[in-house]
N, CA, C and O atoms as a MOPAC input file, in Angstrom:
PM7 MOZYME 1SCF
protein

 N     21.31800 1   -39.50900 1     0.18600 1
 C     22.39400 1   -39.06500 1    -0.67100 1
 C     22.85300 1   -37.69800 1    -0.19200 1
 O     22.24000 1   -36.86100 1     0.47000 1
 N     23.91100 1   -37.68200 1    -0.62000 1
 C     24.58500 1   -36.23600 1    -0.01600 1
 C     26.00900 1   -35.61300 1    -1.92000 1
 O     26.43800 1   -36.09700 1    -2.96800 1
 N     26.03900 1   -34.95100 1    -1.50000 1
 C     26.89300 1   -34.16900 1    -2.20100 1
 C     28.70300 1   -34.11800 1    -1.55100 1
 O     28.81800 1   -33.98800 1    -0.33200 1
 N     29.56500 1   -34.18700 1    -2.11600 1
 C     30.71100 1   -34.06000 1    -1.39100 1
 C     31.42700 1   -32.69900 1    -1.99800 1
 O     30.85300 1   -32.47600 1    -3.06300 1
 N     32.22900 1   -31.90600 1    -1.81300 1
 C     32.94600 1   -31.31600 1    -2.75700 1
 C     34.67700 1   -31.09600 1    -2.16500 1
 O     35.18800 1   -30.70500 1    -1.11600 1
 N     35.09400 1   -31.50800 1    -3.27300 1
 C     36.98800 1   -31.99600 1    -3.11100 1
 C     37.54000 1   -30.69100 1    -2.87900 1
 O     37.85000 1   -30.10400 1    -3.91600 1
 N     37.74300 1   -30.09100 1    -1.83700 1
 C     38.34400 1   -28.67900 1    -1.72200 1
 C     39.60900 1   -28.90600 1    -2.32300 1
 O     40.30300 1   -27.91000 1    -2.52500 1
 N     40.18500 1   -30.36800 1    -2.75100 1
 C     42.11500 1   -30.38700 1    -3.53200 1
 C     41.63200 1   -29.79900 1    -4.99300 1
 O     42.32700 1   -29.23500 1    -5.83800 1
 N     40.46200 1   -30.05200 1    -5.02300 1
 C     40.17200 1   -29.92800 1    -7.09200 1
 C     39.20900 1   -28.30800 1    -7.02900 1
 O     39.38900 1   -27.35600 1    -7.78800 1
 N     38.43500 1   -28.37200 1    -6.16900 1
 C     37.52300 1   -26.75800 1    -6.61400 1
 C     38.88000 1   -25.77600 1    -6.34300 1
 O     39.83200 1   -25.82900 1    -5.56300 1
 N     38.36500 1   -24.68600 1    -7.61100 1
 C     38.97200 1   -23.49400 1    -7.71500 1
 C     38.50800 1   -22.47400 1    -7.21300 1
 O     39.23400 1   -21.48000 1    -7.25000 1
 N     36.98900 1   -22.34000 1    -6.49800 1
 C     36.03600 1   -21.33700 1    -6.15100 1
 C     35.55400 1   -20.44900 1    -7.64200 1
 O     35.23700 1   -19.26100 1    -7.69900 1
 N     35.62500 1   -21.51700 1    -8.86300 1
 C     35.61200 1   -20.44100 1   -10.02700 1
 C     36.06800 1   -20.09500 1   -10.56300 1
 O     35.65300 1   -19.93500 1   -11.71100 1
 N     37.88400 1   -19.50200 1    -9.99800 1
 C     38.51600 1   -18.33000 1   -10.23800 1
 C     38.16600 1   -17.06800 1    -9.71900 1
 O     38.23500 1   -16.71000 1    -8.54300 1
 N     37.74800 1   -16.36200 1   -10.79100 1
 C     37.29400 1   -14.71100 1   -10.39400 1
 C     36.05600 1   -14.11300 1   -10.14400 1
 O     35.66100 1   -13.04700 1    -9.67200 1
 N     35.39000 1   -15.50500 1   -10.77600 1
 C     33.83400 1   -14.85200 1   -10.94900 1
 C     33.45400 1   -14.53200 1   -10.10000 1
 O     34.01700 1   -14.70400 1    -9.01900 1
 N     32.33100 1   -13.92900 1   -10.25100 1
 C     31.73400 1   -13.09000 1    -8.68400 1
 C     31.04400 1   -14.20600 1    -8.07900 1
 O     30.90000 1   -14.03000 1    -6.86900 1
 N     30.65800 1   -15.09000 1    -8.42700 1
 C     29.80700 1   -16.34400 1    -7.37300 1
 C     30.55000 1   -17.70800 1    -7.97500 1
 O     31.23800 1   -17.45500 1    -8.96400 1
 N     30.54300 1   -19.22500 1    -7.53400 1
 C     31.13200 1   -20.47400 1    -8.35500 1
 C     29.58100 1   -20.81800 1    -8.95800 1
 O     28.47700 1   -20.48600 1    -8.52800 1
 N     29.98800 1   -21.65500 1   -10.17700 1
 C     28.89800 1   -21.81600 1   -11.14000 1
 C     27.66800 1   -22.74500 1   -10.16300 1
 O     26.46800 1   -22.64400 1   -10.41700 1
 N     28.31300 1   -23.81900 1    -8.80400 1
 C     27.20700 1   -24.70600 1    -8.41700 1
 C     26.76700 1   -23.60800 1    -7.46100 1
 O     25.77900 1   -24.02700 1    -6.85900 1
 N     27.09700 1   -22.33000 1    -7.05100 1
 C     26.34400 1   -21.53700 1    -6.21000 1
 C     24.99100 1   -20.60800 1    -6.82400 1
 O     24.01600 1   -20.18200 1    -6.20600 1
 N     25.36300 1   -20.47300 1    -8.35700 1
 C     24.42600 1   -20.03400 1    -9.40100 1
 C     23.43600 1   -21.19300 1    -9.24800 1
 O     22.31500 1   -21.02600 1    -8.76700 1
 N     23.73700 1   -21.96900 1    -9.52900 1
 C     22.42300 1   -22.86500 1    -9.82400 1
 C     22.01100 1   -23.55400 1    -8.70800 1
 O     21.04500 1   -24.29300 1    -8.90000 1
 N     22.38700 1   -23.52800 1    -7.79100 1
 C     21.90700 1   -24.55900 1    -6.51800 1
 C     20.42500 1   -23.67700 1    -6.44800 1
 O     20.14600 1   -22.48100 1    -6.37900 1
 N     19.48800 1   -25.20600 1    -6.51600 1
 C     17.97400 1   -24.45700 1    -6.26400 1
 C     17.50000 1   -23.75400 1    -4.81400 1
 O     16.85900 1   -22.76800 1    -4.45000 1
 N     18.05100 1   -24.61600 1    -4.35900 1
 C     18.42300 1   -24.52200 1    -2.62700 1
 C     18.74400 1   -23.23000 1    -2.09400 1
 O     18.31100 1   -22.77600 1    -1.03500 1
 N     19.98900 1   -22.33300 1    -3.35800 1
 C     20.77900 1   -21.61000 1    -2.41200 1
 C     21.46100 1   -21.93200 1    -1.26400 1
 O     21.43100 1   -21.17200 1    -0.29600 1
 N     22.22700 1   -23.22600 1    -1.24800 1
 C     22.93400 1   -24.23500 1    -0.01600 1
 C     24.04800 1   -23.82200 1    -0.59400 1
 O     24.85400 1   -23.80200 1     0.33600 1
 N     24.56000 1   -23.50200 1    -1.49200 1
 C     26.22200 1   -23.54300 1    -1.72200 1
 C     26.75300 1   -21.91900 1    -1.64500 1
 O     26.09900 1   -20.95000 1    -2.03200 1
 N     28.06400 1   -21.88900 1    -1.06300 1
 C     28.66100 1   -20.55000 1    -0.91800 1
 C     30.06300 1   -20.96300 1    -1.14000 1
 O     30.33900 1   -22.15600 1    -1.01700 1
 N     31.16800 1   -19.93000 1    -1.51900 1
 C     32.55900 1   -19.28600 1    -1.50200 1
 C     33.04600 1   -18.98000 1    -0.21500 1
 O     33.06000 1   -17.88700 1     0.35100 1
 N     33.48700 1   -20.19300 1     0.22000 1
 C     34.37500 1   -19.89700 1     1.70800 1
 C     35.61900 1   -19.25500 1     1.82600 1
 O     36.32600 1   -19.15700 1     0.82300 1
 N     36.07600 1   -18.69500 1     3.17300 1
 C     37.24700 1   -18.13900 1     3.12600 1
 C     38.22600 1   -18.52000 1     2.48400 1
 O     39.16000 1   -17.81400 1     2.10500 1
 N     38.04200 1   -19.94300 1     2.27700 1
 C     39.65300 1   -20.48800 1     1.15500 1
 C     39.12200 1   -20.63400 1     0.02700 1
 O     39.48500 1   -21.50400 1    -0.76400 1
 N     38.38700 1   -19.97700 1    -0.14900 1
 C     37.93700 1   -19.50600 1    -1.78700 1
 C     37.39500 1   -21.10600 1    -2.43400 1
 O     37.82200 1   -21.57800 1    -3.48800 1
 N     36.69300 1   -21.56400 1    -1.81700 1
 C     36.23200 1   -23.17000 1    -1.91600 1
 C     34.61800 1   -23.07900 1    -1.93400 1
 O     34.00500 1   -22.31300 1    -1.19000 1
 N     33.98000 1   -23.96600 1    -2.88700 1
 C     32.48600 1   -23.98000 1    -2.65200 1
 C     32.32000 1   -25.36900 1    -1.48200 1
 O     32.81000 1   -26.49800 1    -1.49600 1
 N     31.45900 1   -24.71700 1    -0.58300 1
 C     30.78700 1   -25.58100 1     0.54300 1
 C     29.31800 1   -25.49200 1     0.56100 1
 O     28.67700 1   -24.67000 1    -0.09400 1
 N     29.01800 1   -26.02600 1     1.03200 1
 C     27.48200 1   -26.43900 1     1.12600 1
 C     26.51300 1   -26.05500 1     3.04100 1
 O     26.71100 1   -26.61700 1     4.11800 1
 N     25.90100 1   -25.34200 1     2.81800 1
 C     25.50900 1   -24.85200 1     4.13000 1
 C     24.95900 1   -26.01800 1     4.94500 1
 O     25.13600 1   -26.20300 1     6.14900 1
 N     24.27100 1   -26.76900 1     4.10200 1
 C     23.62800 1   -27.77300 1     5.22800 1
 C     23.29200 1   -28.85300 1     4.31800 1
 O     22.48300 1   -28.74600 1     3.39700 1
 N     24.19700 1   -30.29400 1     4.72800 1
 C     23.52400 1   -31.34000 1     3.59000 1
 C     22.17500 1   -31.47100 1     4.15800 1
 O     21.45900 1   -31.41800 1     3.15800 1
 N     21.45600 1   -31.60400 1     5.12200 1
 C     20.18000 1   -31.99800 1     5.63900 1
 C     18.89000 1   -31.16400 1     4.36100 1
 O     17.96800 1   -31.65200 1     3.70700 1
 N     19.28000 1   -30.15300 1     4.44600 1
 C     18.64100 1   -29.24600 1     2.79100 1
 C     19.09700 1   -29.32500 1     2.27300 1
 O     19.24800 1   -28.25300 1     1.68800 1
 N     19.85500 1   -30.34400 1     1.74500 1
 C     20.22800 1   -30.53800 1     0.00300 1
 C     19.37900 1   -31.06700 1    -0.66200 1
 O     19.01400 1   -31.92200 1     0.14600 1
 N     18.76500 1   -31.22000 1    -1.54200 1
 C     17.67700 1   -32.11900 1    -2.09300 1
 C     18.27800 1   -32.87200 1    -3.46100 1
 O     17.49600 1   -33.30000 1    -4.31000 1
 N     19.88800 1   -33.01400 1    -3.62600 1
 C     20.05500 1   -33.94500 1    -3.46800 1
 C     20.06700 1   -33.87900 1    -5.14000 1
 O     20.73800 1   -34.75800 1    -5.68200 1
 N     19.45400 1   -33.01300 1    -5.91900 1
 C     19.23300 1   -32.78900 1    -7.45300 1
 C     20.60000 1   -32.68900 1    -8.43200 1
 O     20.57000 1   -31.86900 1    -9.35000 1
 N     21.32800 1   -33.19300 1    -8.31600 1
 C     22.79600 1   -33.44300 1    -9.01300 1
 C     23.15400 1   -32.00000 1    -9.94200 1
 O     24.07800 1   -31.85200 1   -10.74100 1
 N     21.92000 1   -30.85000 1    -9.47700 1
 C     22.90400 1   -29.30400 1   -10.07900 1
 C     23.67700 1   -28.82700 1   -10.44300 1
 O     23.71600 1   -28.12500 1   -11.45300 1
 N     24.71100 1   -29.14500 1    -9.53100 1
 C     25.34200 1   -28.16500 1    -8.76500 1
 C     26.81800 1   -29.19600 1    -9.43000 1
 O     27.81300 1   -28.63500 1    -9.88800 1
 N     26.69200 1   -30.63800 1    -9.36200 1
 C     27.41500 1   -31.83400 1    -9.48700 1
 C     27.59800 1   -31.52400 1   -11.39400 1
 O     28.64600 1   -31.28500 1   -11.99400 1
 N     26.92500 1   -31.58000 1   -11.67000 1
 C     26.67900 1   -31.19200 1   -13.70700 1
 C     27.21900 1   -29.99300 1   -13.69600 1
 O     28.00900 1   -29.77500 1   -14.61500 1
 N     27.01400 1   -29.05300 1   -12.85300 1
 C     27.33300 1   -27.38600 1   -13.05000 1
 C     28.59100 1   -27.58400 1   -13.08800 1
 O     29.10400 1   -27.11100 1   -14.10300 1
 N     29.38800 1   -28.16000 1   -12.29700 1
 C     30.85400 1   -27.78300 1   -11.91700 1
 C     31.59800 1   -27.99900 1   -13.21200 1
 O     31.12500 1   -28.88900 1   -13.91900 1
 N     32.65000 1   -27.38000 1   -13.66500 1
 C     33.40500 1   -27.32500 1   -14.87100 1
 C     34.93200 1   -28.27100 1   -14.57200 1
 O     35.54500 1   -28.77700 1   -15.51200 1
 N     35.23100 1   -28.35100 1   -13.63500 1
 C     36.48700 1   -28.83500 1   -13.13900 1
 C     36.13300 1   -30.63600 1   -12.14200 1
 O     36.97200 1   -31.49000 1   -11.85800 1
 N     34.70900 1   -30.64800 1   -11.87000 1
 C     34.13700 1   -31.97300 1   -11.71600 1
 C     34.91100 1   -32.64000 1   -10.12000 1
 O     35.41600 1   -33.74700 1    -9.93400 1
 N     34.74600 1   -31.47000 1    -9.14900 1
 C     34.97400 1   -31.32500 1    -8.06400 1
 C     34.12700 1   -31.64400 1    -7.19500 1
 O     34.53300 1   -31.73700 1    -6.03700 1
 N     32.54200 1   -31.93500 1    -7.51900 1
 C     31.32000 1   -31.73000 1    -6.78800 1
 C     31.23000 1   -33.25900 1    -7.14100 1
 O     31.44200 1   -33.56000 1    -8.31600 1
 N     30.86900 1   -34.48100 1    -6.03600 1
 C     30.22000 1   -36.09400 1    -6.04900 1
 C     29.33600 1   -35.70800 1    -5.45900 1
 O     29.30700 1   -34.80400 1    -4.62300 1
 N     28.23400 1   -36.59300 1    -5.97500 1
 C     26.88300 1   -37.03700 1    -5.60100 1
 C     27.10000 1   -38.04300 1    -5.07400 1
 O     26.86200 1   -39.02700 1    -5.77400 1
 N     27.72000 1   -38.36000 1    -3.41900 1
 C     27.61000 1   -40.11900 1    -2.89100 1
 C     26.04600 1   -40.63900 1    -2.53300 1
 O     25.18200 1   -40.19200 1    -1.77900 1
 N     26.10100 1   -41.78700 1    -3.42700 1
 C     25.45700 1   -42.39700 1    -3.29700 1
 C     25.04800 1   -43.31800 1    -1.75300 1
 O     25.98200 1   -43.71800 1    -1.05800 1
 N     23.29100 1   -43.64400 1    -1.24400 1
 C     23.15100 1   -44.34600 1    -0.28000 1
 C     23.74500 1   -45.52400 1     0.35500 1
 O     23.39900 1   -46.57200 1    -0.18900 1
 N     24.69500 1   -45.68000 1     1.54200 1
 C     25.57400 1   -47.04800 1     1.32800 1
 C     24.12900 1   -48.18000 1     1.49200 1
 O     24.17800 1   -49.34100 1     1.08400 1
 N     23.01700 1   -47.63100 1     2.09500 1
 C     22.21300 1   -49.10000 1     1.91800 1
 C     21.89100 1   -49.77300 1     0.58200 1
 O     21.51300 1   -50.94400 1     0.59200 1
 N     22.03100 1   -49.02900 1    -0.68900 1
 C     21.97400 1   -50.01000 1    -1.95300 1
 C     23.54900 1   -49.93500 1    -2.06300 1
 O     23.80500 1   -50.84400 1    -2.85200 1
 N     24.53100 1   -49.44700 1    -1.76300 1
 C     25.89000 1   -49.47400 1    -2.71000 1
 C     26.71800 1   -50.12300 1    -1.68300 1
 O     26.43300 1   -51.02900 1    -0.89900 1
 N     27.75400 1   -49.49100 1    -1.85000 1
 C     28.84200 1   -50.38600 1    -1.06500 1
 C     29.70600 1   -48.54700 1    -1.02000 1
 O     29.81600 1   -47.56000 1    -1.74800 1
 N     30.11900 1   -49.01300 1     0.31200 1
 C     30.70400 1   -47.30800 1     1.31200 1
 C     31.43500 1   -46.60500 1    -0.56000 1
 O     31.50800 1   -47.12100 1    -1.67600 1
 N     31.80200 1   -45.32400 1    -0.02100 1
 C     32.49800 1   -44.66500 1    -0.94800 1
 C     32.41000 1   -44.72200 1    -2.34500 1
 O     33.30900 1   -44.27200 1    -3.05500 1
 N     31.11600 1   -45.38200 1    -2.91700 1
 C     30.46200 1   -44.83600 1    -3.80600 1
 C     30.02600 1   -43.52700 1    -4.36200 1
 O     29.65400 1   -42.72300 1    -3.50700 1
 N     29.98300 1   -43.08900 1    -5.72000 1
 C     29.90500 1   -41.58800 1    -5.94700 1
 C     29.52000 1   -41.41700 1    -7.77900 1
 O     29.92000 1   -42.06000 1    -8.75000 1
 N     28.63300 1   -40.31800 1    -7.65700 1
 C     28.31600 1   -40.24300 1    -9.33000 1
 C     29.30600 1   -39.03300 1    -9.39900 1
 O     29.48500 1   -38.40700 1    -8.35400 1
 N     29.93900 1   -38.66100 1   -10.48600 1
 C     30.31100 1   -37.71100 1   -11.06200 1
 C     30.05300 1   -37.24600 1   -12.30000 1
 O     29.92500 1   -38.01800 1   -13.25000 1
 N     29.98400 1   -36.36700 1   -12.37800 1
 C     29.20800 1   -35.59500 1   -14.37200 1
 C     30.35600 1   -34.91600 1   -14.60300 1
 O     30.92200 1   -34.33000 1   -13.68000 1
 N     30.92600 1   -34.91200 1   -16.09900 1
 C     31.23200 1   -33.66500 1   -16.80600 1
 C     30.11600 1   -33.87800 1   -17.88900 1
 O     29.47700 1   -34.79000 1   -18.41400 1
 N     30.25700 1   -32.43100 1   -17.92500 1
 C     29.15800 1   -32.13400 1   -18.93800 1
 C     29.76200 1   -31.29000 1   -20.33100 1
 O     30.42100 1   -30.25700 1   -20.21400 1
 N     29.44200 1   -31.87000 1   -21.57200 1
 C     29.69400 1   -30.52800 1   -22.52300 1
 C     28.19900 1   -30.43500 1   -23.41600 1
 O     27.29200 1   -31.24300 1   -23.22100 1
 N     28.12200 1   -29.45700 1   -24.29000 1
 C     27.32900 1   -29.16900 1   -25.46900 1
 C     26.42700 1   -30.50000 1   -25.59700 1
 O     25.25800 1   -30.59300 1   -25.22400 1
 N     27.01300 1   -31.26500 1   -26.05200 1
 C     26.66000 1   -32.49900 1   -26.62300 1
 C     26.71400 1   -33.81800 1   -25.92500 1
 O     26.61600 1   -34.93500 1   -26.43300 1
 N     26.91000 1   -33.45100 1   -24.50000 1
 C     26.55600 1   -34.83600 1   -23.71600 1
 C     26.93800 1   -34.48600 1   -22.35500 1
 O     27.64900 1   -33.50200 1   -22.15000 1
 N     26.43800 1   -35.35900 1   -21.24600 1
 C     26.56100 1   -35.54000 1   -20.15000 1
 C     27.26400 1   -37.09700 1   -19.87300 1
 O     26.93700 1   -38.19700 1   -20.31700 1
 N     28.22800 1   -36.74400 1   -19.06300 1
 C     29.30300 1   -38.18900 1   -18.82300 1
 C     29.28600 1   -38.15300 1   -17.32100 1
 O     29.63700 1   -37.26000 1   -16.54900 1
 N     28.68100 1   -39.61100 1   -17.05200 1
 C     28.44000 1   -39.94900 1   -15.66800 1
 C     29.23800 1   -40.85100 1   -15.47000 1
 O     29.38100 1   -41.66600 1   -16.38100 1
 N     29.86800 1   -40.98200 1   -14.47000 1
 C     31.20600 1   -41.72300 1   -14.10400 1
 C     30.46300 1   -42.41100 1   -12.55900 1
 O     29.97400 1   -41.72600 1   -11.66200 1
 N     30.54600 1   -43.76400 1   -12.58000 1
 C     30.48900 1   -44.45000 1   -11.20900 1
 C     31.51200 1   -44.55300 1   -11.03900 1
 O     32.25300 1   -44.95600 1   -11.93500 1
 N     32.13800 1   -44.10200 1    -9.34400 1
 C     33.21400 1   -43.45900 1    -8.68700 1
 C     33.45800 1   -44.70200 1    -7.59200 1
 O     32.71400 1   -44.73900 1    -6.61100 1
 N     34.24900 1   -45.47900 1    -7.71600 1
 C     35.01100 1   -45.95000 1    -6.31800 1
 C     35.72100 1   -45.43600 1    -5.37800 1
 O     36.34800 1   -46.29700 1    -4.76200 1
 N     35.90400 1   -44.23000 1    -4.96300 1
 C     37.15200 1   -43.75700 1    -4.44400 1
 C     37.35200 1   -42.77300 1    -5.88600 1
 O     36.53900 1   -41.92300 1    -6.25100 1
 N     38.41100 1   -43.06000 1    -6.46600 1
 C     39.25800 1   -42.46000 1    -7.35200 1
 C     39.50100 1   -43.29200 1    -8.48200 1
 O     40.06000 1   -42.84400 1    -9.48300 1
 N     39.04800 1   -44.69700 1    -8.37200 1
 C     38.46400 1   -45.41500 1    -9.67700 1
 C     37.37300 1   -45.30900 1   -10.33600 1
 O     36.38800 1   -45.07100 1    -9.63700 1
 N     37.19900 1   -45.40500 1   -11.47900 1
 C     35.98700 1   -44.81100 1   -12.28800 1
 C     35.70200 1   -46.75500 1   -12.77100 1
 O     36.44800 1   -47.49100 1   -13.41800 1
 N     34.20700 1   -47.08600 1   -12.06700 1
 C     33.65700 1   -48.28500 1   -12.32200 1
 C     32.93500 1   -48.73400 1   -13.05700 1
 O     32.82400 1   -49.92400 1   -13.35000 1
 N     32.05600 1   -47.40100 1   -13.65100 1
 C     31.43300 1   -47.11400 1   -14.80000 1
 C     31.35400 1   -46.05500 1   -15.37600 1
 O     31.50100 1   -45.05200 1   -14.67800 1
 N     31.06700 1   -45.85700 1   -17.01700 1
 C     30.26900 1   -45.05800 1   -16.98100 1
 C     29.37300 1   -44.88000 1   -18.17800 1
 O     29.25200 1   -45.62600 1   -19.15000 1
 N     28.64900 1   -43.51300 1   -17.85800 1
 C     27.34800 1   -43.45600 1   -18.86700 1
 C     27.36200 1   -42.47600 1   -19.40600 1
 O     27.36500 1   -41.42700 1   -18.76200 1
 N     27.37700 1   -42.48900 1   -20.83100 1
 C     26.65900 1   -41.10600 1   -21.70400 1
 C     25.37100 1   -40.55300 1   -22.16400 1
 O     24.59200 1   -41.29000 1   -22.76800 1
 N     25.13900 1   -39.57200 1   -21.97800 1
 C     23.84300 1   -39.27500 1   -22.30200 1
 C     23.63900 1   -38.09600 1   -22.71100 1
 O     23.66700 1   -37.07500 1   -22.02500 1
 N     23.37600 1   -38.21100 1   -24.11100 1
 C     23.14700 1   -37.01500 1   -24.90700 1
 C     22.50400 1   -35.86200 1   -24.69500 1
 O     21.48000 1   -35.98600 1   -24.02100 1
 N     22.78700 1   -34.70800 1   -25.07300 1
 C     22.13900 1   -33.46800 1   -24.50800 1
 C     21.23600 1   -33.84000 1   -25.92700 1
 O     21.46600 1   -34.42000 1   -26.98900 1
 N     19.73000 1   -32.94800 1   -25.10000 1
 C     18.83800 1   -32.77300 1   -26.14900 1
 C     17.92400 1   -31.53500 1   -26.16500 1
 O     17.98700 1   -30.98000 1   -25.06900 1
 N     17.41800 1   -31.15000 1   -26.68700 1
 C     16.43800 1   -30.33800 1   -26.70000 1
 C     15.41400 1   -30.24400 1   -25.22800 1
 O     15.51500 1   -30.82800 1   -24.15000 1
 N     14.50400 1   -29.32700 1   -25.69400 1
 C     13.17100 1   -29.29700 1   -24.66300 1
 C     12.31600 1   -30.12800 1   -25.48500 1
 O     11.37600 1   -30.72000 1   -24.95300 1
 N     12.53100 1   -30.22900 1   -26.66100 1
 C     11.17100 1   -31.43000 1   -27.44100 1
 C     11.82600 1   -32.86700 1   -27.56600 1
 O     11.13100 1   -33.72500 1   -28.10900 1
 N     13.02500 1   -33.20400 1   -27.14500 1
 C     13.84700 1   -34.26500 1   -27.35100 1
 C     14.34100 1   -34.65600 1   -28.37400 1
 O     14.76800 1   -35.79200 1   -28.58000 1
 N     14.32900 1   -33.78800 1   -29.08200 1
 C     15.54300 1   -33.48800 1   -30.63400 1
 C     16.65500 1   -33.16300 1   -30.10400 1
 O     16.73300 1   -32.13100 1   -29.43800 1
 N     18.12900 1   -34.28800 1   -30.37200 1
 C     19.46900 1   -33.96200 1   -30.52000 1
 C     20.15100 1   -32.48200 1   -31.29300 1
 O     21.37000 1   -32.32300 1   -31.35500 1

């Protein structure tokens, strides 16, 4: 699995001093390129932990999936709010599924 990120949809943030998947990447793999775009230093160290993919606010960051179980151009996408995580199976730019899943606690209380 690899990570993609849509340089047409990332904003680099806006203003902030770092983009939100560069805060949280465990890795430290993601940076603010000259066109003010988050990129990824090296997919080979990505590990691949959908972070960075949940972090993003504008939902610019895919998680493509392995083509040996899927079929080519497969992709998870998350938006996330307060109260849930929305996972979208991605064809391309068709949305094939998707899944909700409630935010919860650290004890698993809603």
């Amino acid at each position: 699995m690899s990570i993609f990120i849509n340089e047409n949809v990332c904003n680099g943030c806006g203003q902030a001093e770092e983009t939100l998947c560069e805060r949280i990447c465990p890795g430290d793999l993601l940076f603010r390129n000259d066109r003010h775009k988050a990129e990824i230093r090296s997919q080979g160290d990505c590990w691949t932990c959908g972070a960075c993919v949940k972090a993003c606010p504008i939902q610019a960051i895919d998680l493509k999936l392995p083509t040996q179980i899927l079929e080519s151009d497969i992709s998870l996408r998350a938006k996330c709010t307060k109260r849930e995580t929305i996972w979208e199976i991605r064809d391309g730019n068709i949305i094939k599924e998707e899944f909700v899943i409630p935010a919860t606690t650290g004890n698993g209380v809603e």
